[in-house]
C-alpha positions as CSV (number, residue, x, y, z in Angstrom):
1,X,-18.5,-9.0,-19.7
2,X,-21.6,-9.6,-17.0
3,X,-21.0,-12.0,-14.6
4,X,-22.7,-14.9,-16.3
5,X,-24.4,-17.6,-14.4
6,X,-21.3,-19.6,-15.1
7,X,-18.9,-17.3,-14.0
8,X,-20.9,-16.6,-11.1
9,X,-20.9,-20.6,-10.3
10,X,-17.2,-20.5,-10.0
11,X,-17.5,-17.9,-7.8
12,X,-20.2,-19.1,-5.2
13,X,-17.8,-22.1,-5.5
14,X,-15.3,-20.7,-3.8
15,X,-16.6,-18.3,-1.5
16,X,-18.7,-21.5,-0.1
17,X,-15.3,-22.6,1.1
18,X,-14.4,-19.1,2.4
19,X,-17.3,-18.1,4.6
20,X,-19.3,-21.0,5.2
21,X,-19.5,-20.5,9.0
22,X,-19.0,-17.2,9.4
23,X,-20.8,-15.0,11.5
24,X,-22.0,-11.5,10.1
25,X,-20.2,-9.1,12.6
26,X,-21.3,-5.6,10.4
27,X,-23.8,-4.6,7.8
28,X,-23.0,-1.4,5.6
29,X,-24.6,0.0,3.1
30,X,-22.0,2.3,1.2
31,X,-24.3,2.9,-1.9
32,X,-27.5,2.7,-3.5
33,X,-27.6,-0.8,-4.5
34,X,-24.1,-1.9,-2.6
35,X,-24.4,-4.0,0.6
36,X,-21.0,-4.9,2.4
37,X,-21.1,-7.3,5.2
38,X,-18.3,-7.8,7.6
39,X,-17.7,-12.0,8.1
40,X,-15.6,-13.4,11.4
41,X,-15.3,-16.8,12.1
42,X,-12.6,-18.3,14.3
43,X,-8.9,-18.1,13.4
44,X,-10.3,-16.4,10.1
45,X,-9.1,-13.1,9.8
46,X,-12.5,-10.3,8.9
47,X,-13.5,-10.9,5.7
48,X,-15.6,-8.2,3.6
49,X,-18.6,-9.5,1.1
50,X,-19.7,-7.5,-1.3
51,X,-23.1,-7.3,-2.5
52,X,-23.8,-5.4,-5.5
53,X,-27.3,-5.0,-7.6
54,X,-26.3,-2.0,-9.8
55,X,-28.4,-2.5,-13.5
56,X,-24.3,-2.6,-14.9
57,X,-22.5,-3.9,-12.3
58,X,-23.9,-6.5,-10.1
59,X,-21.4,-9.1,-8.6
60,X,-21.0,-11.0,-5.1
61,X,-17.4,-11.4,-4.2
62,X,-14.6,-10.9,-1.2
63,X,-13.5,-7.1,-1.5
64,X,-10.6,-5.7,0.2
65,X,-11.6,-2.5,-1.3
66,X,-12.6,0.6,1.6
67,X,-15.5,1.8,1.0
68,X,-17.0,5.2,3.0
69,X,-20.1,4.9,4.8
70,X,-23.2,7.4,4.6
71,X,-23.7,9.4,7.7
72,X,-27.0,8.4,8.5
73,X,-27.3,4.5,6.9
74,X,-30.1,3.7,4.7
75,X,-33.5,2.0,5.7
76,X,-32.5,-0.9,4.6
77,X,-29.4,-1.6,5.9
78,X,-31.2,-0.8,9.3
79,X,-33.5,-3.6,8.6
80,X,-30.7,-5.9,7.6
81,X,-28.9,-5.3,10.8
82,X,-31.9,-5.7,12.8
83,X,-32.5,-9.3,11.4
84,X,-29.0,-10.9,10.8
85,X,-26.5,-9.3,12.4
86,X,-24.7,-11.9,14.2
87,X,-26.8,-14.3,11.9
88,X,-23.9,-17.7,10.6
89,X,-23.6,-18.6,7.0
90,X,-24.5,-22.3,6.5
91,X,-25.4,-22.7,2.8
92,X,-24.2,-20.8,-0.8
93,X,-27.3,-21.9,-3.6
94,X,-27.3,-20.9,-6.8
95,X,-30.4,-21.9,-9.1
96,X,-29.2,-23.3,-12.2
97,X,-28.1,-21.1,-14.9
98,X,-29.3,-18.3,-12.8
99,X,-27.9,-15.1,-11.9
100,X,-28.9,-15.7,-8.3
101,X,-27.0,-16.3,-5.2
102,X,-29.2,-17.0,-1.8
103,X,-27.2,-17.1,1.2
104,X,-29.2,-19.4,3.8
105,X,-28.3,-17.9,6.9
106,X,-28.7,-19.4,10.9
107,X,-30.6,-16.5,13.3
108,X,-31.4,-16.3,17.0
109,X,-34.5,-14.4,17.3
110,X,-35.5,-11.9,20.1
111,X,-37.0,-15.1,22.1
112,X,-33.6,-16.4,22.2
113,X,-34.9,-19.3,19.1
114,X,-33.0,-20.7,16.2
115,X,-34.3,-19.7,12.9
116,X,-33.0,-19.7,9.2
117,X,-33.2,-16.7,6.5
118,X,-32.6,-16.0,3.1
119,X,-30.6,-13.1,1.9
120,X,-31.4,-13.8,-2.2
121,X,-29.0,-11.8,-4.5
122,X,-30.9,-11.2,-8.0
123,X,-28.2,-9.9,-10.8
124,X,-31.0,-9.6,-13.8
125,X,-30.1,-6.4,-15.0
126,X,-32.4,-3.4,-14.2
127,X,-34.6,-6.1,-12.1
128,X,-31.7,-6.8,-9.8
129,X,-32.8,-6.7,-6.1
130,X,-31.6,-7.9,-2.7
131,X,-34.3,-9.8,-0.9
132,X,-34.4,-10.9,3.1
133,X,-36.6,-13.9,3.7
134,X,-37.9,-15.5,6.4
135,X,-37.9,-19.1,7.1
136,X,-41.3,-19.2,5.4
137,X,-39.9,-18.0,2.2
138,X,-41.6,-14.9,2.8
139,X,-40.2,-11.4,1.2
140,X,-39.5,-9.1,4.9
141,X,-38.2,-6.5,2.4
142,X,-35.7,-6.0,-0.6
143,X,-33.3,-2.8,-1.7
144,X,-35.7,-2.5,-4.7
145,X,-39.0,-3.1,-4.9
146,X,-40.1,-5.0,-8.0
147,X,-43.8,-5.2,-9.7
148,X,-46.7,-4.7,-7.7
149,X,-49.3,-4.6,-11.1
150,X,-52.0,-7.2,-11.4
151,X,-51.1,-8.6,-14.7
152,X,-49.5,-12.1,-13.4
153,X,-46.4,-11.0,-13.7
154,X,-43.9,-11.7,-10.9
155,X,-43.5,-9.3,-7.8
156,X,-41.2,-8.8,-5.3
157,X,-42.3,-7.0,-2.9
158,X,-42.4,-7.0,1.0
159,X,-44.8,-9.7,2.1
160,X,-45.3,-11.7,-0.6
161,X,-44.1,-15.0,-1.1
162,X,-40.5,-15.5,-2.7
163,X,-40.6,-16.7,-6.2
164,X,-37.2,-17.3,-8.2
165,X,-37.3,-15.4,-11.4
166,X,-39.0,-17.5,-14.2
167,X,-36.6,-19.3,-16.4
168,X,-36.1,-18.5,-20.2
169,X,-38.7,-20.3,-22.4
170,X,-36.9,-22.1,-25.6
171,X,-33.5,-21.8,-23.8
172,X,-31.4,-25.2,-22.7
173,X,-28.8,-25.3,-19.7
174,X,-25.4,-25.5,-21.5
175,X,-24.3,-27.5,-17.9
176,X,-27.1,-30.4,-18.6
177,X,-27.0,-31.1,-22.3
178,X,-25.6,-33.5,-24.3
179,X,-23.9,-33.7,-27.3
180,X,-26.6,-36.1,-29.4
181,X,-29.0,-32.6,-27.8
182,X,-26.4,-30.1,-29.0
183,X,-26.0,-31.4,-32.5
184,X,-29.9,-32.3,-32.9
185,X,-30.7,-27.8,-32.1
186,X,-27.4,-27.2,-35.0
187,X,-29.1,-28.9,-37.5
188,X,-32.0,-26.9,-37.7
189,X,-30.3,-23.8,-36.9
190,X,-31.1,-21.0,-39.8
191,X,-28.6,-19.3,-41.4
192,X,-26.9,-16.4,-38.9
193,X,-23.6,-16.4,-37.2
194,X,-22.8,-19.3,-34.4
195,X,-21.8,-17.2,-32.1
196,X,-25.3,-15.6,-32.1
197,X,-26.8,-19.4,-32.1
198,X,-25.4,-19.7,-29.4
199,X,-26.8,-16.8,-27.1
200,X,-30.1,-17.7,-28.3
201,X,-30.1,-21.1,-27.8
202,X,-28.5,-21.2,-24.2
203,X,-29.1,-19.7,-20.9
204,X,-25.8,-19.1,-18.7
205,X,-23.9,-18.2,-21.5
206,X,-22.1,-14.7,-22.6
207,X,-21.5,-13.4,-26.0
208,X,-17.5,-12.8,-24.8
209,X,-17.7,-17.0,-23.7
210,X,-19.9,-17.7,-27.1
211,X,-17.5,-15.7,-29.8
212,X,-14.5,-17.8,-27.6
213,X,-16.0,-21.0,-28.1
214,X,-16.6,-20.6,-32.0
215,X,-13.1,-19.2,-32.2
216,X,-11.3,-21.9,-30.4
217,X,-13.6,-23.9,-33.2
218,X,-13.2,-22.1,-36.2
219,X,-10.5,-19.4,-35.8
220,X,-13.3,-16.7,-36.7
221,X,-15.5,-15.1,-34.0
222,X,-17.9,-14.4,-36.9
223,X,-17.9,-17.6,-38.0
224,X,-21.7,-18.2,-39.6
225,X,-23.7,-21.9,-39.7
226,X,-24.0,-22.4,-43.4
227,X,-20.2,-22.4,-43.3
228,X,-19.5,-25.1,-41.1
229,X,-18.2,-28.1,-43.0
230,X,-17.3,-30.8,-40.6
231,X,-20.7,-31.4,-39.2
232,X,-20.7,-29.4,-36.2
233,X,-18.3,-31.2,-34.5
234,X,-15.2,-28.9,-33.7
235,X,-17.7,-26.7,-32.5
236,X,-19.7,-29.6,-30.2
237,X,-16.2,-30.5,-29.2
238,X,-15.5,-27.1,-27.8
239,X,-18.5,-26.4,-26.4
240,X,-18.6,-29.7,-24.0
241,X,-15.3,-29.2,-23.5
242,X,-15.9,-25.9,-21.7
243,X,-18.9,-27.3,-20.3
244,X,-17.1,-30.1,-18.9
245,X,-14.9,-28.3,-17.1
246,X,-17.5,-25.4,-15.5
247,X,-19.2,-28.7,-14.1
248,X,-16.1,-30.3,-12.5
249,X,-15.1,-26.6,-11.4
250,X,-11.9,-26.7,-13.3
251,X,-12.1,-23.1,-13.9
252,X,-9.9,-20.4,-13.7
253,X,-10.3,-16.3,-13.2
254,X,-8.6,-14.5,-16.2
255,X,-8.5,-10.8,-16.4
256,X,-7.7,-8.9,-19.7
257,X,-6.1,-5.6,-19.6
258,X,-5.2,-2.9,-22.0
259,X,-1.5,-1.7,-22.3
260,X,-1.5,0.4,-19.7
261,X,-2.9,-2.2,-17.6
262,X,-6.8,-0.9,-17.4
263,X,-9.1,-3.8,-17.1
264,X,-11.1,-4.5,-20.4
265,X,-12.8,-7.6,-19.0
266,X,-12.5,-11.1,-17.3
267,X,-13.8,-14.6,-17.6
268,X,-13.3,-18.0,-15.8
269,X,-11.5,-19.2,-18.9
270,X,-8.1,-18.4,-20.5
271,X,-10.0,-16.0,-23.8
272,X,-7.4,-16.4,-27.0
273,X,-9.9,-14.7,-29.5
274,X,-8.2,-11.8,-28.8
275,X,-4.6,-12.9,-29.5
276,X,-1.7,-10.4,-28.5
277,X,-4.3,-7.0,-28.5
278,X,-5.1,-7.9,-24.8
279,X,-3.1,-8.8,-21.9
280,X,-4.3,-12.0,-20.2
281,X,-3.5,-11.7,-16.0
282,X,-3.8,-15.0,-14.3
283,X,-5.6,-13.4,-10.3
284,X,-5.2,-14.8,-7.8
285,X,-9.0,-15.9,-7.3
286,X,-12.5,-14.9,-8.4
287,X,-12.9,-12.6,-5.8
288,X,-9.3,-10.7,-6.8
289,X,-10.2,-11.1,-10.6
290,X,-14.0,-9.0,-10.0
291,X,-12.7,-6.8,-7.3
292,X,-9.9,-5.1,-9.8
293,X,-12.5,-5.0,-12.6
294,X,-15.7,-3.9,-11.1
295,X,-14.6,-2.2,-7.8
296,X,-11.7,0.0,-8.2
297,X,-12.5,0.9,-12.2
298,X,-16.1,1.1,-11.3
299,X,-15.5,3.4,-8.3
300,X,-13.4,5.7,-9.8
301,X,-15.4,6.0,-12.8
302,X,-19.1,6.7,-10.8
303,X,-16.7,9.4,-9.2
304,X,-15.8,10.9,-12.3
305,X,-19.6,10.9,-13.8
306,X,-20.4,12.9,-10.8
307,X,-17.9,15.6,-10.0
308,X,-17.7,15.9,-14.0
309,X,-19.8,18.9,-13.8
310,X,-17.7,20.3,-10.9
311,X,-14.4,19.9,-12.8
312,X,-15.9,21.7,-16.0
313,X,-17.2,24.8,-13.9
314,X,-13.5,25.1,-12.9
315,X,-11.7,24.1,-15.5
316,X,-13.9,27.0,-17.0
317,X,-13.0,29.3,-14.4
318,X,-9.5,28.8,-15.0
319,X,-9.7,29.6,-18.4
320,X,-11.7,32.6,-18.1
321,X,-9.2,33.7,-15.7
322,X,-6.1,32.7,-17.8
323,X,-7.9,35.1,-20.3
324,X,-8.3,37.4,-18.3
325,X,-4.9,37.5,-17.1
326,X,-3.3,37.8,-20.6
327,X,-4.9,40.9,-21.0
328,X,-4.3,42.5,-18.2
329,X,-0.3,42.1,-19.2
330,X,-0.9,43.5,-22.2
331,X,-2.1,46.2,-21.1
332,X,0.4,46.3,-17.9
333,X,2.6,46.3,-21.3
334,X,1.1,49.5,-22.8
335,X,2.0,51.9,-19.1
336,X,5.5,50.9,-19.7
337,X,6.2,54.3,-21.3
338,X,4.5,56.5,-18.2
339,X,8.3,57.9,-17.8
340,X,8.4,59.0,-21.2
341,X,5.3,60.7,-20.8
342,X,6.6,62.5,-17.5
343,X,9.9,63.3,-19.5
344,X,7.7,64.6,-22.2
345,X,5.5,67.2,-19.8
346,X,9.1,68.0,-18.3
347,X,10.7,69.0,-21.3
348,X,7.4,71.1,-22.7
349,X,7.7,72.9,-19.2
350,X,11.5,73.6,-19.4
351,X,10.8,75.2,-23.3
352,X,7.5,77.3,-22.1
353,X,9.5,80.3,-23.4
354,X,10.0,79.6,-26.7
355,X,6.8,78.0,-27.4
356,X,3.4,78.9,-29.0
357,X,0.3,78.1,-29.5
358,X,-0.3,76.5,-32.4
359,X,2.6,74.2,-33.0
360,X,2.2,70.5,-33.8
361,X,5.7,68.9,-32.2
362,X,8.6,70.7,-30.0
363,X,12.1,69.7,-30.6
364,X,14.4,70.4,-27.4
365,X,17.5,68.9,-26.0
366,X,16.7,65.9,-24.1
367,X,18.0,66.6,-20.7
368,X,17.3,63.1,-19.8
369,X,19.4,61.3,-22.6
370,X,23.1,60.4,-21.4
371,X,24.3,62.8,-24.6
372,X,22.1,65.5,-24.2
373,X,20.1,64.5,-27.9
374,X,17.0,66.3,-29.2
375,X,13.7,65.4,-28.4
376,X,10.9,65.3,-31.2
377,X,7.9,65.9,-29.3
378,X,4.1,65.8,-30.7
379,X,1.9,68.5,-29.2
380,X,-2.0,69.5,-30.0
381,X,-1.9,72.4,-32.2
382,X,-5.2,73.0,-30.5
383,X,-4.0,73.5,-27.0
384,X,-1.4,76.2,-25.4
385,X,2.0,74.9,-24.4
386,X,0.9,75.2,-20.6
387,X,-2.3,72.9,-21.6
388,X,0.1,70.0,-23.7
389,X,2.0,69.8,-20.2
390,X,-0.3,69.3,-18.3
391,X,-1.8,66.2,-20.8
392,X,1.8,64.6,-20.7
393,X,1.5,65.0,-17.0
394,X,-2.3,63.4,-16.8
395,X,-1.2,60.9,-19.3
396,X,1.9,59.9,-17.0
397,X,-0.4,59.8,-14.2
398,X,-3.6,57.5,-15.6
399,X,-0.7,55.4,-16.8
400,X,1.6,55.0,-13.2
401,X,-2.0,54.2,-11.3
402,X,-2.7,51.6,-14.2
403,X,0.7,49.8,-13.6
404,X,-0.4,49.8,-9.8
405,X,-3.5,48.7,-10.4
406,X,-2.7,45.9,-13.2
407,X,0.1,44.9,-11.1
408,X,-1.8,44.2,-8.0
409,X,-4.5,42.5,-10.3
410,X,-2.1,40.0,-11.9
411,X,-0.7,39.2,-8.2
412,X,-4.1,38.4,-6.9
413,X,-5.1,36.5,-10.2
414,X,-1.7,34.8,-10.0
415,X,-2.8,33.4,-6.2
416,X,-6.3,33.0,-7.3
417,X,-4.7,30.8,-10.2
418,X,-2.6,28.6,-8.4
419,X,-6.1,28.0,-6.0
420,X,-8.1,26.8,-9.0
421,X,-5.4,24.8,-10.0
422,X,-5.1,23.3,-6.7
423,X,-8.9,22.3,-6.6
424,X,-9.0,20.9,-10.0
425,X,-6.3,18.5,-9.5
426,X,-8.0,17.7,-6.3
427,X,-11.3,17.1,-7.7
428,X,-9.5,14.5,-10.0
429,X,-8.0,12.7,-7.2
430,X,-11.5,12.7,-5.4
431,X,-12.3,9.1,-4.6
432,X,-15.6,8.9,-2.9
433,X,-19.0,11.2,-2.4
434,X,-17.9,12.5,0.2
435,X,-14.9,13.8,-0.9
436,X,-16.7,15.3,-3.4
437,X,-19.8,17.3,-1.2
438,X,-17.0,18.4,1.1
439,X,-15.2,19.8,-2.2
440,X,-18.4,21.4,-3.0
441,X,-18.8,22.7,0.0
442,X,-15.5,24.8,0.0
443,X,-16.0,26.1,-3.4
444,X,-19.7,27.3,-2.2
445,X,-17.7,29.0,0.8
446,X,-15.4,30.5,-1.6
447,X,-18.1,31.7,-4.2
448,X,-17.1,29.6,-7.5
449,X,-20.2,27.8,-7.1
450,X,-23.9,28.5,-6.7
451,X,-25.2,27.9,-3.0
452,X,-28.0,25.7,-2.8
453,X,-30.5,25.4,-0.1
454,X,-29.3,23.5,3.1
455,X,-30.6,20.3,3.3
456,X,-31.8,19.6,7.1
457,X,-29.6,16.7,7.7
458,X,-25.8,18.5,9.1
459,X,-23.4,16.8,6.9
460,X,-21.0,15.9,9.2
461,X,-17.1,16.4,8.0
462,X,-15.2,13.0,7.4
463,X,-12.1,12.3,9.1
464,X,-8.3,12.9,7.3
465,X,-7.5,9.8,5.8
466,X,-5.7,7.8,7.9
467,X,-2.3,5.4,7.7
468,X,0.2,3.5,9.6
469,X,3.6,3.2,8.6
470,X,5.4,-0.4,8.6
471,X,6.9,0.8,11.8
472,X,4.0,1.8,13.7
473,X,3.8,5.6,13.0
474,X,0.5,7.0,11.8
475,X,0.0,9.4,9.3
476,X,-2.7,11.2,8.2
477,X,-3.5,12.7,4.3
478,X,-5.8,16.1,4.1
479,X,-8.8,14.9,1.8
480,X,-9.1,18.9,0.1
481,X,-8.0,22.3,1.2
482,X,-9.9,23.0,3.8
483,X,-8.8,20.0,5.6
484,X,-5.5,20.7,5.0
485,X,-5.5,23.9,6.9
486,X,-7.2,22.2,9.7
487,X,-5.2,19.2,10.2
488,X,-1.9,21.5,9.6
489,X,-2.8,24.3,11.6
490,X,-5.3,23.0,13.7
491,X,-5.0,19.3,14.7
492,X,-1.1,18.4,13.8
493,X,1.3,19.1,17.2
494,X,3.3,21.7,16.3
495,X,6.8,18.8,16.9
496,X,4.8,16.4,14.1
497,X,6.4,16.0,10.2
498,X,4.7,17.7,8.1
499,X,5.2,16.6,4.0
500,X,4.3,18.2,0.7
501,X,5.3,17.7,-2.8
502,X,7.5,20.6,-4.0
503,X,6.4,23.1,-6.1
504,X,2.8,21.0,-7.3
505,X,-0.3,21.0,-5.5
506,X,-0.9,18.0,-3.3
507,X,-2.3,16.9,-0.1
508,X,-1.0,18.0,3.2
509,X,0.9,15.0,4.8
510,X,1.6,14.5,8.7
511,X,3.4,12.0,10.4
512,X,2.4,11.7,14.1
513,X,5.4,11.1,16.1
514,X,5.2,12.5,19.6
515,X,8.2,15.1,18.9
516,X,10.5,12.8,18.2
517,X,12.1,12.2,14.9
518,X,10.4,9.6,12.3
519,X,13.0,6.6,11.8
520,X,13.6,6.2,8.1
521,X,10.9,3.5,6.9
522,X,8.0,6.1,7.7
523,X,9.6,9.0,6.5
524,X,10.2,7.4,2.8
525,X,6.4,6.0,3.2
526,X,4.8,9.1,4.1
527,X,7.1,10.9,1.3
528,X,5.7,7.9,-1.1
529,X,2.1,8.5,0.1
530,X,2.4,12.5,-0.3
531,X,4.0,11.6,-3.9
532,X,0.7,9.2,-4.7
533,X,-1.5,12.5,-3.0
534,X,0.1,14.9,-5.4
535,X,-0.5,16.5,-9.5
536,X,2.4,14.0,-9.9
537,X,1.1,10.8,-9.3
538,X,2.0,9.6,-13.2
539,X,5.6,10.4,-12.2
540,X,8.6,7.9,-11.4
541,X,10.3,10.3,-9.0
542,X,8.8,13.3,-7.1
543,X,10.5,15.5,-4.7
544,X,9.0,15.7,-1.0
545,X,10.1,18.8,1.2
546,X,9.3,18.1,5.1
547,X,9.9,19.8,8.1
548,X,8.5,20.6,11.1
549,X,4.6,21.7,11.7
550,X,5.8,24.5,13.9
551,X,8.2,25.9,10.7
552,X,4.5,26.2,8.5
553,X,2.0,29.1,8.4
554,X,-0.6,30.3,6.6
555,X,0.1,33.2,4.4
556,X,-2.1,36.3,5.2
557,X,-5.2,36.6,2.9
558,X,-4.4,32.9,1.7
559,X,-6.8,30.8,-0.4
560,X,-8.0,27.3,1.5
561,X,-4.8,25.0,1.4
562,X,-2.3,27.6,0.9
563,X,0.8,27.7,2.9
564,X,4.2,29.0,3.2
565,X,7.6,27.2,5.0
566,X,11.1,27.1,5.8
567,X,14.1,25.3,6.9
568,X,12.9,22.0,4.9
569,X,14.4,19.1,3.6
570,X,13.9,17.5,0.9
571,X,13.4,13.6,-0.5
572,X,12.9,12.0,-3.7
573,X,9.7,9.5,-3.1
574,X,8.1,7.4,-5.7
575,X,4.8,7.7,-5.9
576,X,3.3,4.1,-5.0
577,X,-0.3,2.6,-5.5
578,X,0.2,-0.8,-3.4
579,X,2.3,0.4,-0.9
580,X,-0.5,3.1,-0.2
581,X,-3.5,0.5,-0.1
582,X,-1.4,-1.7,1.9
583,X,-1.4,1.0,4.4
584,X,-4.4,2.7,4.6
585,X,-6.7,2.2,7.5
586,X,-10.2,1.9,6.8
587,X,-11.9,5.9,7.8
C-alpha cells in the first residue's frame, strides 16, 4: 500500500525518538529522487535516513541498506551539504493527515550564528519534492521543482515562500472525529460499497486500511451501505477503534509476504482480510517493516527494468548462437563418411584396368573390409574411370577440411557460449547502475553491443565489493568479468585464496591473508559468499573449489572472466543472504 499519513505518523513517531539530536555527518544522493543522510550523535552508533520522493515509492525511514553513490553527486545534494551538513535534528512535524515530514534542523552559518532550517519531505504522488528552507520559511531550493504558472495554483519553487500543500476539500481527519460525526456522514451516504465511503470521505486513510476496517465489521471487503443492518455501528466501532489506537500510538508494523516470502505489502495494523493467502511477519520496527518492502524489492526491481533490455539482447545472442551451433553438428555429422569416400577413390584406382567409360557402379573386393567383401560403388556414367577417382578424392577432401573447419567452429562457439552464459547470469545478479554501465561497458569492448558516443564525463570504475570475515580477514567479490580478471590477475597477491563455484559461473572470490592460511570461519564465509555470487544462489548446497592465486591463469585467447586452475580443494558452502549483508562493507 502507500505510506498513508497514518502509517507515516507511526513512523515519524519513532524515528523522533531515534534521531532527535543527531548531527547530519554525510549527505548522499544515490538516486534521482533518493536522499540518504548519515546521523551521529553520542554513544549512538551512525544511523542512515532515508529520504525518498519517487511518484511510487516515497517513504522516510532508518535503512541499513548500501546504496552506491554517483561519481560526480547531483546539484542538489551539493546544496544540501553546503547548508546542513553538521546541521542537529531538534524537531520531527508532521501536518495532520498529511503526507509530510519536515525535519526542523539547528545550523551554524558561515558567520559562526545559530540558525534553524526546514528540510520538508512532500510524498503526494507525482508532486512529491524535497524542499530546504530557511528560517524565514523561504524555499532555497527543492529536488523537483513544482508549478511556476500564474493560475493560483501552489508553487514550489526556489524563492518563494513555503506553503504546505492545500488540504482536501469535503474530506474529514479520521484522527479528529467523533462518532455522533461519523454516523451523521453514514446516514446520508448513497448507495456504493463502504469501503469506497470510506476513501472518499476521509483523508489519511488507504483502501488496504478501509477494505480492513469494513471486514473486521462485516466479514466482506465488499461490503455495500444499503446492506448494513445494525445501524452503522460495527462499522463506527471498528473504525474508532483503529482510530483510537493511531492516536495513542498503539500501533504496530506488519509485513505480508507471499509463500516464498516476497513482500506483498505492510501496514501499522495486524490485516486479517486476507486470512491464510498471506503471511503476516511481525518487524521489528517501522523502519525494518519499509526498508524490506520498499528498499531491497524496489532496488532490485528498478535494476531489473533497466538492464531488461541488456539481458534480452543476450539472451538473444545465445539463442542465435545455440542455433547456430546445432547446425554446424549436423553438418559436422554429414563429413563423417570422408573415409569412405577416400576408400571409394582408392578402390576405383586399384580397378582402372578393368574399367570403362560408361558404367554406372564398380563392384570390387573391398581391400579395406576385415573379410575382403565386395564393394558396390556408384560412378557417373558420364565421366572416365580416371575422372570418378578423382571426384571420390575431391569429395574426401571438401569433406576432411569441413570436419576441420566445423570442428574448430563448434570449439570457439562452445567458449563463446559459456561467455554469454556467464554475462547473463551476471546481469541477473547485477544490483546497482553501476554494475550495470560497467557490464555494458564490457559487452561494447567485446562487440555484442552497439558503441555509443562517449559521454565527456570518464566513468570512473567502482571498487570490487568488499567484506570482512568474522575473524578479521577481508575478502573481496569481482562485480563482472572484467573485474574478475583484474582483481585475480592483477590486484590479488599471488599467496591470497582465491574461490569459485565449480563447474557454474560465478564471481571471482579472494580472501586477503598476507600468505598465510585462512583459519576456518573465513574460509566457510568466503565459500558461502562465492556460493550467494554464483548461478546457484537458489541452491541449498554448492561446491566451492579454492586454491592458491598463484595456481590460476588465464587461458590463451580467453573471453573476460575466463580462467583455468589446479591443485584445488574443494568445500560444500551454503549460499547465505544474511550472513553476506552482515558482512559487507559499504563500497
Amino acid at each position: 500500500m502507500p505510506l498513508d499519513a497514518i502509517c507515516l505518523n507511526a513512523v515519524k513517531n519513532e524515528l523522533s525518538g531515534q534521531i532527535t539530536g543527531m548531527k547530519i555527518d554525510k549527505v548522499q544522493q544515490p538516486e534521482r529522487d533518493m536522499i540518504i543522510l548519515s546521523l551521529r550523535g553520542k554513544g549512538v552508533q551512525t544511523l542512515k535516513l532515508l529520504i525518498s520522493v519517487g511518484a511510487s515509492d516515497a517513504r522516510v525511514h532508518i535503512t541499513e541498506y548500501k546504496f552506491e553513490n554517483p561519481k560526480s553527486p547531483p546539484m542538489f545534494c551539493m546544496l544540501l551539504r553546503k547548508h546542513i551538513t553538521g546541521a542537529r535534528i531538534i524537531d520531527i512535524a508532521q501536518p495532520p493527515g498529511e503526507r509530510v515530514l519536515s525535519l526542523l534542523l539547528e545550523t551554524i552559518d558561515a558567520m559562526g550564528v545559530k540558525s534553524e532550517k526546514r528540510l520538508v519531505v512532500e510524498m503526494i504522488g507525482r508532486m512529491s519534492t524535497i524542499a530546504l528552507l530557511d528560517n524565514d520559511g523561504i524555499i532555497i531550493d527543492c529536488s523537483r521543482r513544482i508549478g511556476g504558472e500564474l493560475d493560483g495554483k501552489r508553487s514550489v519553487l526556489p524563492g518563494l515562500i513555503y506553503r504546505d500543500p492545500p488540504q482536501q476539500e469535503g474530506k474529514m481527519d479520521p484522527l479528529s472525529v467523533s462518532a455522533e460525526d461519523f454516523n451523521e456522514r453514514l446516514k446520508n451516504a448513497d448507495s456504493q460499497t463502504i469501503a469506497k465511503w470510506l476513501i472518499s470521505n476521509f483523508i489519511a486513510l488507504s483502501p488496504l486500511i478501509c477494505r480492513e476496517i469494513v471486514w473486521r465489521a462485516y466479514g466482506d471487503t465488499e461490503y455495500r451501505i444499503d446492506a448494513i443492518e445494525d445501524e452503522g455501528l460495527s462499522l463506527c466501532n471498528e473504525f474508532m477503534d483503529l482510530m483510537q489506537k493511531a492516536k495513542t500510538k498503539i500501533q504496530e508494523p506488519w509485513l505480508l509476504l507471499t509463500e516464498d516470502n516476497t513482500p506483498f505489502d505492510f501496514s501499522y495494523t495486524q490485516i486479517k482480510q486476507y486470512e491464510t493467502y498471506y503471511l503476516l511477519n511481525r518487524e521489528d520496527s517501522f523502519s525494518c517493516m519499509i526498508d524490506t518492502f520498499f528498499t531491497r524489492s524496489e532496488q532490485k526491481k528498478r535494476i531489473d527494468q533497466r538492464s531488461s533490455a541488456t539481458l534480452k539482447t543476450m539472451t538473444t545472442a545465445r539463442d542465435r548462437l545455440i542455433r547456430k551451433m546445432t547446425a554446424q553438428r549436423v553438418e559436422l555429422e554429414s563429413t563423417s563418411k570422408r573415409d569412405y569416400l577416400r576408400e571409394c577413390g582408392d578402390l576405383i584406382t586399384a580397378n582402372l584396368h578393368v574399367m570403362n567409360k560408361g558404367e554406372e557402379y564398380l563392384s570390387a573386393e573391398d581391400f579395406y573390409s576385415e573379410n575382403n567383401s565386395h564393394r558396390k560403388i556408384t560412378l557417373d556414367p558420364l565421366k572416365t574411370p580416371q575422372q570418378n577417382a578423382a571426384k571420390y578424392y575431391k569429395s574426401y577432401s571438401k569433406a576432411k577440411n569441413a570436419y576441420k573447419f566445423i570442428t574448430e567452429q563448434i570449439k570457439n562457439g562452445e567458449k563463446e557460449l559459456e561467455y554469454l552464459e556467464s554475462v547473463i547470469e551476471l546481469i541477473k545478479r547485477i544490483e546497482t547502475e553501476n554494475d550495470l554501465n560497467e557490464v555494458r561497458y564490457e559487452l561494447t569492448s567485446t562487440g555484442y553491443i552497439k558503441k555509443y558516443k562517449q559521454s565527456k564525463v570518464k566513468q570512473t570504475e567502482s571498487a570490487p565489493l568488499r567484506f570482512l570475515s568474522s575473524t578479521g580477514k577481508r575478502i573481496y567479490v569481482g562485480r563482472n568479468n572484467i573485474q574478475n580478471d583484474k582483481l585475480t590477475l592483477k590486484t590479488a597477491s599471488k599467496s591470497d585464496i582465491w574461490l569459485h563455484a565449480q563447474k557454474i559461473h560465478g564471481a571471482h572470490v579472494i580472501i586477503s591473508c598476507d600468505g598465510a592460511q585462512p583459519d576456518d570461519v573465513t574460509l566457510n564465509e568466503a565459500a558461502s559468499i562465492a556460493a550467494y555470487y554464483s548461478a546457484a544462489r537458489r541452491d541449498s548446497k554448492v561446491p566451492i573449489d579454492y586454491t592458491n592465486v598463484k595456481k590460476v591463469k588465464k587461458p590463451s585467447g580467453g573471453r573476460p572472466g575466463m580462467v583455468i586452475y589446479n591443485d584445488y580443494q574443494t568445500i560444500l558452502a551454503t549460499p547465505d543472504e544474511q550472513l553476506v549483508t552482515r558482512l559487507r562493507e559499504n563500497t
